[in-house]
VOGU-3710 file (C-alpha; in Angstrom, 3 decimals, decimal comma):
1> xxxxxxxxxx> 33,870/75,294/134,848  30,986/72,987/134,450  31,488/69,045/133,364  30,088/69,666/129,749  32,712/72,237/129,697  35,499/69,700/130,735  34,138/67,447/128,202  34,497/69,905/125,175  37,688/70,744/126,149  38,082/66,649/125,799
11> xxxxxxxxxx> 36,634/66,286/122,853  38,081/69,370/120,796  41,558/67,961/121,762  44,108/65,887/119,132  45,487/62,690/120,305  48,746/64,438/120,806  47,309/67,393/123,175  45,949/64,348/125,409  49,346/62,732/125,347  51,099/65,659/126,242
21> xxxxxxxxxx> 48,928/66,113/129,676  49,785/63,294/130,791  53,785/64,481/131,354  55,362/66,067/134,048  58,608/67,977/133,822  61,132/70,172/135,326  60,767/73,729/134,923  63,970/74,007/133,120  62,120/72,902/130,003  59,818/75,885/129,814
31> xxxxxxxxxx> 59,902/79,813/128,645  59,950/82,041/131,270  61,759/80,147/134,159  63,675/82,363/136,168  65,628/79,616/138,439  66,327/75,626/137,448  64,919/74,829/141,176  66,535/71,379/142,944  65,827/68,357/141,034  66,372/65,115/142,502
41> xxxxxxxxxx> 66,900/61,870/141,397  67,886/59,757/138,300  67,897/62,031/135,087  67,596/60,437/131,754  68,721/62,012/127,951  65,030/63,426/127,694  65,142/64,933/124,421  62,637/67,442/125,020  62,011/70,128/122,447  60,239/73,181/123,086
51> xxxxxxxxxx> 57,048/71,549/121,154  56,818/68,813/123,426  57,416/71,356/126,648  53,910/73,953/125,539  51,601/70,230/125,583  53,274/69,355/128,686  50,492/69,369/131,364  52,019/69,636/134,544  55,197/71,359/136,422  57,613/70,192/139,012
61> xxxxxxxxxx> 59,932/71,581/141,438  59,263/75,528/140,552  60,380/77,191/143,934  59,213/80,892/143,380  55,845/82,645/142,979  57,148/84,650/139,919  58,837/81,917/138,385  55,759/80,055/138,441  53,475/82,995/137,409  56,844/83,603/134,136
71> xxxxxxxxxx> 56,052/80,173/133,291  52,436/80,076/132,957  52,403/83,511/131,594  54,640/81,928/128,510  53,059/78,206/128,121  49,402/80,108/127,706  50,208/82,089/124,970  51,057/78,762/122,668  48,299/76,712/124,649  45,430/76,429/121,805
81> xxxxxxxxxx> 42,802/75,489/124,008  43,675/77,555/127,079  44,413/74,386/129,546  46,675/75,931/132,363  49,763/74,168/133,548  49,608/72,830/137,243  52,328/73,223/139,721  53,505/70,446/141,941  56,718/69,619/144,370  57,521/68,450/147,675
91> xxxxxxxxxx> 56,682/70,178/150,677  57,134/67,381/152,966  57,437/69,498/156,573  57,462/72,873/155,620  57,779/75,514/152,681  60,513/78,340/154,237  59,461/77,695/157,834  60,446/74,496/157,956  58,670/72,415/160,847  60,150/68,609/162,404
101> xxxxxxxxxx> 60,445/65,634/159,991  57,078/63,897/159,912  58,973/61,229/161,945  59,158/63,912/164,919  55,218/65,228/163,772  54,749/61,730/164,741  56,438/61,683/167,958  53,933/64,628/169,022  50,924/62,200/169,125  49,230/65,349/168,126
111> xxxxxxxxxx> 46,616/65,421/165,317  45,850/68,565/165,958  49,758/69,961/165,662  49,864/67,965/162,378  47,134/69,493/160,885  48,707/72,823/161,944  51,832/72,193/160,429  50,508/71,322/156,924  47,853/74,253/157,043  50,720/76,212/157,512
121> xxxxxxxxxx> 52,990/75,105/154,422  49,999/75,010/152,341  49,834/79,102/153,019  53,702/79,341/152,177  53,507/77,160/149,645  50,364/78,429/147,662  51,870/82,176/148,351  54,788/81,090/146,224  52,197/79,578/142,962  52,452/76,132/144,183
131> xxxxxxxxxx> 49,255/74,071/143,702  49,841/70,499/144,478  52,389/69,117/147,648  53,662/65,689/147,094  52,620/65,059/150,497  51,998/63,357/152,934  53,924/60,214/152,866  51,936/57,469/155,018  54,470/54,503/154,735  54,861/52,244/157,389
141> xxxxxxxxxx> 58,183/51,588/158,380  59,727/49,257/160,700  63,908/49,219/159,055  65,388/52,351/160,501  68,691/51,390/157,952  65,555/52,707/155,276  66,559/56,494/155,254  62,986/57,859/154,498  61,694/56,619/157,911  62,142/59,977/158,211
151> xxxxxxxxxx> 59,422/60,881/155,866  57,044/58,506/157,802  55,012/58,787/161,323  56,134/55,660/162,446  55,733/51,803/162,524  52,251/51,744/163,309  49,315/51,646/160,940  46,727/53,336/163,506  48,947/56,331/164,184  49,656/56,589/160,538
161> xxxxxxxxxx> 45,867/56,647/159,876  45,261/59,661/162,280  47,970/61,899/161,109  47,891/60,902/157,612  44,012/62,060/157,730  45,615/65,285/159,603  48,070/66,616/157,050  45,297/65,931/154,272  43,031/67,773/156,184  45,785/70,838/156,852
171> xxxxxxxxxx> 46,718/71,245/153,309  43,508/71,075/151,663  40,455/72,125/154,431  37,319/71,620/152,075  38,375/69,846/149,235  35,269/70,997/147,277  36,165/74,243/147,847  40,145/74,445/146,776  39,098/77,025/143,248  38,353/79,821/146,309
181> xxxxxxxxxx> 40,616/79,213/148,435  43,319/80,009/147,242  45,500/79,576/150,894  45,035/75,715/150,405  46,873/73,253/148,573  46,362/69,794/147,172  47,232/67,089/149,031  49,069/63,847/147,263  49,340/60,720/149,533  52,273/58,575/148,543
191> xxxxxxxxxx> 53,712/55,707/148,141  51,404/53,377/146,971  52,310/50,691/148,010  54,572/49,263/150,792  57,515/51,648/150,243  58,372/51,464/153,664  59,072/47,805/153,645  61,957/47,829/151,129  63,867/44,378/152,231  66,763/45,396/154,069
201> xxxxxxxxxx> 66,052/49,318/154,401  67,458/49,870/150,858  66,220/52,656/149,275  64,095/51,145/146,188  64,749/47,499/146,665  62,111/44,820/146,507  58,979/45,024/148,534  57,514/40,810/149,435  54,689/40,589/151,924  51,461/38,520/152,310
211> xxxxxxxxxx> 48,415/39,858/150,858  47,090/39,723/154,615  49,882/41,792/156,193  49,875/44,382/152,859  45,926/44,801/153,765  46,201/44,678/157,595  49,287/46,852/158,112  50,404/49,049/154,997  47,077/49,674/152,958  45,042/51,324/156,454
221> xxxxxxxxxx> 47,056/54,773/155,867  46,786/55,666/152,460  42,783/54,713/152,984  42,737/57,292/155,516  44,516/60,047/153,800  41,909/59,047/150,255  38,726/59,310/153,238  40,169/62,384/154,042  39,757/63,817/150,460  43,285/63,567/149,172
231> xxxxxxxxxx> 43,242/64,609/145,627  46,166/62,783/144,373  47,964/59,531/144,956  51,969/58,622/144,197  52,716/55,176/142,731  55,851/53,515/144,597  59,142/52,442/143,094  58,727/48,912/144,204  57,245/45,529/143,519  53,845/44,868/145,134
241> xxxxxxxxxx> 53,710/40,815/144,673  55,983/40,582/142,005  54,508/43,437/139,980  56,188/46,915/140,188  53,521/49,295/141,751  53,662/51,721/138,677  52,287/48,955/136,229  50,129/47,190/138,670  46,317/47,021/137,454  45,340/45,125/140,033
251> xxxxxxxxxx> 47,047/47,513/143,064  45,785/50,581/141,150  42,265/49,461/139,457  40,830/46,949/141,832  42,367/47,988/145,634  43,218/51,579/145,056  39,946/52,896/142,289  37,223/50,130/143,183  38,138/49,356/146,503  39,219/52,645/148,172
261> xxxxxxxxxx> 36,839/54,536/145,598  39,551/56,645/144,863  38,719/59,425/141,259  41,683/61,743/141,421  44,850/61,945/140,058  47,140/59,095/140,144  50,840/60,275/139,657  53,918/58,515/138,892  57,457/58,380/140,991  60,116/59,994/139,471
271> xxxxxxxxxx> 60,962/57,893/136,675  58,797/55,246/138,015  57,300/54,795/134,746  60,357/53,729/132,916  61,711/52,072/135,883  59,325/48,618/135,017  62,011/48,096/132,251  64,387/47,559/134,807  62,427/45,810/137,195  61,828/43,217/134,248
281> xxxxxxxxxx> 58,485/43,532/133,739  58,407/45,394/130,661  60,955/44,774/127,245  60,659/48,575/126,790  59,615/51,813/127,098  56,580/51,087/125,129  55,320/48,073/127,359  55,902/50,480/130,182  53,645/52,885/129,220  50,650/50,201/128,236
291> xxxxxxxxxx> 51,517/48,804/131,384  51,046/52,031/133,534  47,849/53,501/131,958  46,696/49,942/132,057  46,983/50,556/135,366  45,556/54,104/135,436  48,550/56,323/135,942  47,699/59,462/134,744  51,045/61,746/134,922  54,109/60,303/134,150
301> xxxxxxxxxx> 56,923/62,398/135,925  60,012/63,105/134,103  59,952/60,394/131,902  58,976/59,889/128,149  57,203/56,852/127,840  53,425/57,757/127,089  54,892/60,836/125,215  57,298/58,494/122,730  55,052/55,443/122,864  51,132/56,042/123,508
311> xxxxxxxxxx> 50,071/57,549/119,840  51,245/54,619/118,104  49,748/52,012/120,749  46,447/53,840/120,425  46,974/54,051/116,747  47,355/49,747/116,047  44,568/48,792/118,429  47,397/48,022/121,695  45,731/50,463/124,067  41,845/51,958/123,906
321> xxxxxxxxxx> 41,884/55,409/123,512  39,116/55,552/126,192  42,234/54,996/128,806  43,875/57,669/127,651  40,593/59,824/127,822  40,001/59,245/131,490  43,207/59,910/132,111  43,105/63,067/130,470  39,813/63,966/132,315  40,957/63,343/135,727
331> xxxxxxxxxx> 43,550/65,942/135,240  41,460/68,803/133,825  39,419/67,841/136,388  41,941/68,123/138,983  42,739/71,636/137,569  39,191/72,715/137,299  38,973/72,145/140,716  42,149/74,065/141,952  40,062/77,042/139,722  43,182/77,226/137,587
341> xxxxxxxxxx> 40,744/77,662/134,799  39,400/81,174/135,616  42,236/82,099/137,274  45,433/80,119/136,582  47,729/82,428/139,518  45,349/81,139/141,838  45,552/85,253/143,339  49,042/85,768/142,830  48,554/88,590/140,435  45,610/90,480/142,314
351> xxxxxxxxxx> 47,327/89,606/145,938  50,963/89,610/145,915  50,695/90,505/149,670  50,148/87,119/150,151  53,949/86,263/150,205  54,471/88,505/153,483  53,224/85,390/155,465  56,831/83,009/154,351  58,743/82,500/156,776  56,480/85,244/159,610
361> xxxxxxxxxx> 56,935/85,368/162,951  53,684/83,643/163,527  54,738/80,821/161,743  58,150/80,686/163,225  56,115/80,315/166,587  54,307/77,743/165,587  57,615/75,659/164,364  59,150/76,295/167,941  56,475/74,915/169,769  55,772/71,648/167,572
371> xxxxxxxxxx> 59,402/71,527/167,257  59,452/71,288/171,038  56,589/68,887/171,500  58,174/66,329/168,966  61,062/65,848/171,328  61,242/63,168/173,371  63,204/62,244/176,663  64,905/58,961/176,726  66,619/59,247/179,838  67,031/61,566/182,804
381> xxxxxxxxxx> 69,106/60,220/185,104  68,983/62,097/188,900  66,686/64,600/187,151  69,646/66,638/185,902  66,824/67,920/183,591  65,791/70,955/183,508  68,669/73,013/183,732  68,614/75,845/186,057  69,317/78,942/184,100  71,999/80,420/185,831
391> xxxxxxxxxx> 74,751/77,524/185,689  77,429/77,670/183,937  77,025/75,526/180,417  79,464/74,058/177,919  77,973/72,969/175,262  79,934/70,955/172,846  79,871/68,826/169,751  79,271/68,945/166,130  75,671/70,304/165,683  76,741/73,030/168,495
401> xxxxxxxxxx> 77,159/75,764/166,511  76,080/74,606/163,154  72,725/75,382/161,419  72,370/72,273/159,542  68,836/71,245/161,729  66,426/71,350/159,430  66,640/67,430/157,761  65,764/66,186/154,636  63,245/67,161/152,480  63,122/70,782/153,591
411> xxxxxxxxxx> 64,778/71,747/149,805  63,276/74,968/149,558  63,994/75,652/153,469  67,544/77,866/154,159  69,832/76,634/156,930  70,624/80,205/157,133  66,949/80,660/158,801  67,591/78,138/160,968  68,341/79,235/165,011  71,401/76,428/166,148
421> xxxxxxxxxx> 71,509/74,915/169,737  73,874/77,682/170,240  71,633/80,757/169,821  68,955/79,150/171,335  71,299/78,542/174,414  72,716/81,955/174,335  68,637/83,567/174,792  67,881/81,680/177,853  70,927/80,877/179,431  73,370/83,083/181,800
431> xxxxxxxxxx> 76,853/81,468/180,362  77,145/79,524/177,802  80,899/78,491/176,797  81,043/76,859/173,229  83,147/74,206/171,393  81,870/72,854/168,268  83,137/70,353/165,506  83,237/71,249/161,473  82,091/68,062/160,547  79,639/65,548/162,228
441> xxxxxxxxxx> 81,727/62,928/160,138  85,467/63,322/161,177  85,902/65,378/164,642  89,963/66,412/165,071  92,051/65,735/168,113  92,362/69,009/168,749  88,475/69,631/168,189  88,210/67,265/170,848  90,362/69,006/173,020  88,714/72,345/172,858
451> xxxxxxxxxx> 85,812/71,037/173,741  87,299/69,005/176,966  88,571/72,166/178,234  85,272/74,046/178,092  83,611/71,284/179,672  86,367/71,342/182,198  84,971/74,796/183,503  80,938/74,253/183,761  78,566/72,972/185,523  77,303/70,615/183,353
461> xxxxxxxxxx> 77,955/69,711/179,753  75,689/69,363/176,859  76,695/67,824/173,739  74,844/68,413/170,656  75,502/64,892/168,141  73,882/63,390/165,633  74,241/62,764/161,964  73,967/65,527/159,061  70,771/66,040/157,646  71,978/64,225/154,470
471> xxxxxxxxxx> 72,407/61,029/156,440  68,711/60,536/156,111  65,866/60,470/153,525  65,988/59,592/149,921  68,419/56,849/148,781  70,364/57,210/151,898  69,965/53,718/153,669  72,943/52,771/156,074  73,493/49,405/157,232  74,388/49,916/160,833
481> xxxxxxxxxx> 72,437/52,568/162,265  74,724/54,147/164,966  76,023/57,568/165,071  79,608/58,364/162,817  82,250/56,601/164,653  84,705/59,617/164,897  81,870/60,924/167,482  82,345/58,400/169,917  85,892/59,502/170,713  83,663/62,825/171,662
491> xxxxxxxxxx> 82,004/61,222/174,057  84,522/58,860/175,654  86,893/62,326/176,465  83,771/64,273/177,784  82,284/61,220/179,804  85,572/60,955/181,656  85,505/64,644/182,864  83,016/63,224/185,540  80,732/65,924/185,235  76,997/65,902/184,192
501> xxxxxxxxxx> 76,504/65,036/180,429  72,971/65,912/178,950  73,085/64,629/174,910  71,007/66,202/172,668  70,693/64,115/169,657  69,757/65,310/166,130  69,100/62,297/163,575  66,530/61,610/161,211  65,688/57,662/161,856  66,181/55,236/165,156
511> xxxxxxxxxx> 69,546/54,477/166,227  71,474/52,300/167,772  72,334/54,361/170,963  75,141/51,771/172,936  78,205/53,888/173,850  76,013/56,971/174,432  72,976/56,031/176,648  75,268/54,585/179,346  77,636/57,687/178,751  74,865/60,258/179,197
521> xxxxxxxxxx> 73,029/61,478/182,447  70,225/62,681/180,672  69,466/61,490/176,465  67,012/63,997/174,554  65,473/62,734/170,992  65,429/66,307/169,071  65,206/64,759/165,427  65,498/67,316/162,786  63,594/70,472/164,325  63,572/72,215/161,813
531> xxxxxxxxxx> 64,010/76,334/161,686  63,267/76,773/165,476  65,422/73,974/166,339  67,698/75,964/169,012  65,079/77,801/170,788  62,902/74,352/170,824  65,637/72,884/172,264  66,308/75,623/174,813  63,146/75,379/175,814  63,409/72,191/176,781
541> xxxxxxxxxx> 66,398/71,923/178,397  65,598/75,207/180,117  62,273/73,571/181,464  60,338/76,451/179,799  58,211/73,055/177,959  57,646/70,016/179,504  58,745/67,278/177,018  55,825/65,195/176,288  56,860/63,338/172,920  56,643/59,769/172,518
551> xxxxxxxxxx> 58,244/57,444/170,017  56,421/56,585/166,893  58,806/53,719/166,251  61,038/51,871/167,933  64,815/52,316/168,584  66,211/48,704/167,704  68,401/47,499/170,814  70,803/46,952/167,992  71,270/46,939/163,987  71,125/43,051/163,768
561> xxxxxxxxxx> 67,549/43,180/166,016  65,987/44,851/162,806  63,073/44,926/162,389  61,983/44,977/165,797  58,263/46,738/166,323  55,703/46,761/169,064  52,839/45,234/167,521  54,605/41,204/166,820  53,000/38,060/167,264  53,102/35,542/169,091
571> xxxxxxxxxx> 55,309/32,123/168,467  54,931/29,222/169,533  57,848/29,190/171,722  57,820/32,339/172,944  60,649/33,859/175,427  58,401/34,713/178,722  60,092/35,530/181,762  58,958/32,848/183,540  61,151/30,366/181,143  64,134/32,416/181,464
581> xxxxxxxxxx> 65,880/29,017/181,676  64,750/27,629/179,008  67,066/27,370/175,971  64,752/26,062/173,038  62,586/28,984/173,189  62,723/32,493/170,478  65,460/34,701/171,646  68,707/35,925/170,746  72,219/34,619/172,771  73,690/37,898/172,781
591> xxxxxxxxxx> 71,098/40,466/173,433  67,505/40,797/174,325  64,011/40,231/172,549  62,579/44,543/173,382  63,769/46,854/171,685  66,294/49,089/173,685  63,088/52,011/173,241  59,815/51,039/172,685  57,206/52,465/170,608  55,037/55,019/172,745
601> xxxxxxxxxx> 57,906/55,566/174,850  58,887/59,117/176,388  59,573/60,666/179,681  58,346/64,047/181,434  59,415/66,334/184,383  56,861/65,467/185,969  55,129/61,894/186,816  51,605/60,572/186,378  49,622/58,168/187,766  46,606/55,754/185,901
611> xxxxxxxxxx> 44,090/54,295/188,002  40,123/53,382/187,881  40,193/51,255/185,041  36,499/51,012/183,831  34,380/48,991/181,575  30,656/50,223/180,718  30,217/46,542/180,624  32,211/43,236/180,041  30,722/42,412/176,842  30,659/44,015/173,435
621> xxxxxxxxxx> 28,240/43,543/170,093  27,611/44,855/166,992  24,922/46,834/168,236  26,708/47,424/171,950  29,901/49,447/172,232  32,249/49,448/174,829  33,226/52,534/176,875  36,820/52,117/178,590  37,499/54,838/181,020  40,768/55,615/183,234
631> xxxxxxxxxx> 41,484/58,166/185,343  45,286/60,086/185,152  46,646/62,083/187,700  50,097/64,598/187,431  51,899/63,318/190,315  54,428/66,119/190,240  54,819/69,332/190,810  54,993/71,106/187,027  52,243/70,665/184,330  52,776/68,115/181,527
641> xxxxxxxxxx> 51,344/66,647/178,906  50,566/63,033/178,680  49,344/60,840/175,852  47,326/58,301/177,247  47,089/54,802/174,356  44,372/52,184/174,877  46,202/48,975/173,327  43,922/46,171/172,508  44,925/42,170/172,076  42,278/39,514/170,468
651> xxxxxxxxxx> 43,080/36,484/172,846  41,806/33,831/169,852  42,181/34,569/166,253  41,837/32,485/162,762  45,313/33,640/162,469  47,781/34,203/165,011  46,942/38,293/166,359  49,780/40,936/167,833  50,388/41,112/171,429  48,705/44,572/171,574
661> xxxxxxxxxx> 47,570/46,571/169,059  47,000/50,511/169,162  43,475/51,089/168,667  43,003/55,141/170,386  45,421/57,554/172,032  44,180/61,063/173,391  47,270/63,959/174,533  45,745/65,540/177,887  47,087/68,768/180,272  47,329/68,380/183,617
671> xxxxxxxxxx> 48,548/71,135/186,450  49,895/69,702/189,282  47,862/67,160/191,519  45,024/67,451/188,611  43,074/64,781/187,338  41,294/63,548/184,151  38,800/60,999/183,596  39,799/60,448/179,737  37,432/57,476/178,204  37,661/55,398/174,589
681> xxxxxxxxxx> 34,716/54,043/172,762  35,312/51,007/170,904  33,411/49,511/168,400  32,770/45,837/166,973  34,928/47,508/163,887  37,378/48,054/166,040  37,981/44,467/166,537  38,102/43,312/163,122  41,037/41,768/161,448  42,062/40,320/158,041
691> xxxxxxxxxx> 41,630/36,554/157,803  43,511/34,298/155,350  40,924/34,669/152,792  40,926/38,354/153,223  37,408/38,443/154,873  37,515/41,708/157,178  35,688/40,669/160,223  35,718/39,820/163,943  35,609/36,821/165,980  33,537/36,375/168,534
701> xxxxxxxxxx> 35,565/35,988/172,048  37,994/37,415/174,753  39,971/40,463/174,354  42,358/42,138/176,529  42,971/45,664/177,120  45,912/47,336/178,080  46,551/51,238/179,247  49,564/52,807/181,098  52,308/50,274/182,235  50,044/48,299/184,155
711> xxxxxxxx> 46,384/48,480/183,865  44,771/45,774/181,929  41,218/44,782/181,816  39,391/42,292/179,570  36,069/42,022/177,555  34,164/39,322/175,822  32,905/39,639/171,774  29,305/38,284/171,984
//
């Protein structure tokens, strides 16, 4: 449909129709719905009738194709001027085939994977009549206690950027094209803004930040996903200086519309709307919703505000009813552009085929090999790893058997689908003798003892820990961030047995890792895998894939270290080795400055070697950019991958700069004794920071770059 079209829709439309696209609700409110779905989060006395559900413009949490198609079928036939509903939930990593948490799509390095991943839910998803994925979530995070770190690709705003761009990129290909393609989804970027910095890792608490670190850290991500062509954007629960995000003009007229030029759809939170009464902010439910289209929020989800309260504000003069008409607009024009007006099934009637790809063996080979390539190696003591095939293998613990690998966020996924560390054992090892645990939360002596006498037998024992996949994401913060104590009981009895332990670890956030690491000969990061989890693992452990992830954040050296992230300044007394003396400098008594794991971190079977080092030239310009070139050799005797970073540090700043900062990273193959010349361009951009006035530019002057553990070369600004 044309513009004019969308504009007599507009103008033919009573104050009340408007109103009534501009809520979201569950699909339990409408004729036709064949399952209530999962809902999540706080649900209010709604007092919805049946009227209020056929005006309603927009659905969430339907889970099936013909539920959907029920739905629409109904709402249409009481819809006077033929506006279709739209169909939205969360497919954070994965429809049915459920992929690694985004945390672990991080921990690929892999822009490429990502992209893969998302095209690949967007066919599930869209197959089962959803339209929009509240996706992806571009945070940064740097509190690990914060559950939905595991929602995020890391602590860094430069990774972020890249895969954020990624998974908008894999759910919706051509944006202008989404009415045809009906195998694509639209993409909605979320939170804006600062989720991820919630003070003390609890789950909606206040957000309090300089305007320079919210622009130079948190805001990069959600302008790369809106570059990308992301079609909607999710308000956050919290506070952006002092303002909740929902009702914030300023954060959603002037930074995210004028600034970041971004026209689509701006969506609420779950109940973010009426959530500014409680923040304080707003006397009522009325003020809330002035507040939030002030602000240009254009669907409020699952609450009632602009449905109880925006005819009578337009009505006295409170609120222009020009706000409520480009909010209106922006979502038929988000619909027109899905093609939901010539065809509101999107194909689902004329190719119901379409569901055969859910859950296909294609796509259950792509989830084992991301799955395996978000892993990373912590430690591999006397290169117990890989496992030779043909020993003997206990493996023990309480994710050992169970199927409970696929994380949070996978709500439409089935743990039934799911392959455990134990089948994926079973296909690729000789013997494999098995003790598990019911509970990851409270392991029994005699548990304990079942699994001591397995291990008692083999050749080498590997114990499959971690928390349950409920430990992690939404409103589940924790305040220390180690494993369930009961589970280090495990570990003590199986240490003791003196023979080889290889942990595989299965969490959905950083963790404090004392009484484990030292117990362990060899320490692999699995995350939440996802439906291929025990064949990804087997794979690994098997030596069938190289490991070749790499942390996207940090794992904290301990709880009371948080936050603790790569990219820190500088103080003025800082704790260099050469003062290890020295009392009066910025350290802790007990423990040490690093993290225990540091961001980019991640071992291989094999080894690799950076050397050459090269500069185009020694200067940079505006006009002049800077080639960096180093060459990497595979030491060893297997292929690997390797992700080679190119950190950057500006010597001199107007305000005090990060020791290194990420600025390019590029994943390589090498065969054994092969070499690759990779090489970075950097521009002037490149270089620019925010300045205490908020002026984005550079400064002319030395900068120092860093690649591998110990090249480092440096460059002059002219």
């Amino acid at each position: 449909m044309k513009r004019a079209g969308l504009e007599a829709i507009l103008a033919d439309m009573t104050i009340s129709e408007k109103v009534g696209q501009l809520l979201q609700l569950a699909p339990m409110f409408y004729k036709g719905t064949l399952t209530e779905g999962e809902i999540t989060g706080p649900m209010a006395e709604m007092g919805i009738t049946q009227e209020v559900s056929e005006r309603a413009g927009s659905v969430l949490g339907s889970a099936t194709a013909a539920e959907m198609m029920a739905i629409q079928e109904e709402y249409l036939k009481t819809s006077r001027l033929g506006i279709p509903l739209i169909f939205m939930a969360d497919v954070v990593h994965g429809y049915k085939t459920i992929f690694p948490i985004p945390l672990a799509i991080g921990a690929t390095w892999d822009v490429a994977l990502a992209e893969r991943m998302a095209d690949i839910s967007a066919r599930e998803a869209t197959a089962a009549g959803l339209q929009v994925t509240f996706s992806p979530m571009v945070d940064l995070v740097r509190d690990p206690r914060w559950g939905r770190v595991m929602e995020s690709t890391g602590e860094d705003s430069y990774l972020n950027s890249e895969m954020a761009a990624s998974f908008v990129r894999g759910y919706q290909g051509d944006a202008t094209k989404l009415a045809e393609n009906h195998e694509k989804i639209a993409a909605c970027v979320k939170h804006f803004a600062a989720y991820g910095a919630a003070e003390a890792g609890r789950e909606y608490n206040t957000v309090d930040m300089s305007m320079r670190e919210l622009y130079q850290h948190y805001l990069p991500a959600y302008e790369a996903a809106i570059q990308a062509g992301s079609k909607l954007v999710m308000t956050a629960f919290n506070v952006v200086d002092g303002v909740p995000a929902t009702g914030n003009e300023w954060l959603m007229r002037d930074v995210l519309r004028k600034e970041m030029r971004f026209d689509g759809v701006l969506i609420s939170d779950w109940g973010a709307v009426k959530e500014i009464v409680n923040h304080g902010t707003a006397g009522n439910a009325a003020e809330a919703a002035e507040q939030s289209l002030r602000a240009s929020v254009d669907i409020e989800m699952m609450t009632t505000c602009y449905l109880e309260n925006l005819e009578a504000l337009i009505a006295d003069g409170t609120v222009a009813v020009g706000l409520l008409d480009e909010a209106v607009m922006r979502i038929l024009e988000l619909k027109n552009d899905m093609g939901l007006f010539e065809d509101p099934y999107r194909g689902l009637k004329t190719n119901p085929e379409r569901q055969k790809v859910i859950l296909s063996a294609e796509h259950r080979a792509a989830a084992r090999e991301i799955a395996a390539d978000s892993m990373v190696l912590l430690k591999n003591e006397h290169a117990v790893l890989p496992l030779a095939t043909e020993k003997r293998v206990a493996l023990v613990g309480p994710l050992a058997k169970t199927q409970d690998v696929l994380g949070a966020w996978s709500w439409l996924g089935d743990t039934r689908d799911a392959v455990s560390v134990e089948d994926g054992m079973f296909a690729q090892f000789d013997t494999v003798d098995v003790a598990g645990a019911a509970s990851t939360e409270h392991i029994t002596e005699a548990e304990i003892a079942e699994m001591v006498r397995v291990a008692q037998n083999a050749d080498v024992i590997v114990l499959a820990l971690g928390e349950a996949s409920n430990r992690s994401g939404e409103a589940n913060s924790i305040a220390t961030i180690r494993l369930p104590e009961a589970q280090y009981s495990m570990i003590d009895a199986l240490h003791k047995i003196g023979k080889p332990v290889v942990t595989v670890l299965f969490n959905g956030r950083p963790l404090d890792l004392h009484g484990l690491l030292e117990k362990s000969d060899a320490l692999l990061e699995a995350w939440f895998p996802g439906t291929e989890a025990g064949n990804a693992v087997a794979d690994i452990l098997s030596g069938k894939v190289n490991p070749n992830g790499k942390l996207p954040m940090s794992f904290p050296y301990t709880t009371g270290q948080i936050p603790v992230y790569y990219n820190h300044l500088s103080t003025g007394r800082p704790a260099d080795a050469a003062d290890a003396q020295e009392h009066y400098v910025s350290h802790y008594l007990d423990i040490p400055n690093q993290p225990l794991f540091d961001f980019g971190f991640g071992l291989s079977y094999t080894t690799f070697d950076y050397r050459h080092l090269t500069l185009s030239s020694d200067t940079i310009s505006i006009n002049q950019p800077l080639n960096i070139s180093v060459t990497v050799k595979n030491t060893g005797n297997i292929a690997g991958k390797e992700t080679v970073m190119l950190y950057i540090q500006d010597l001199v700043g107007k305000v005090s700069r990060p020791r290194k900062e990420l600025k390019r990273f590029e994943k390589i193959m090498l065969a054994p004794n092969e070499s690759q010349t990779v090489t970075f361009q950097i521009t002037e951009e490149d270089l620019r920071y925010y300045k205490p006035n908020l002026d984005f530019s550079s400064d002319p002057g030395d900068f120092k770059i860093t690649i591998g553990t110990h090249l480092e070369a440096k460059f002059c600004l002219v």
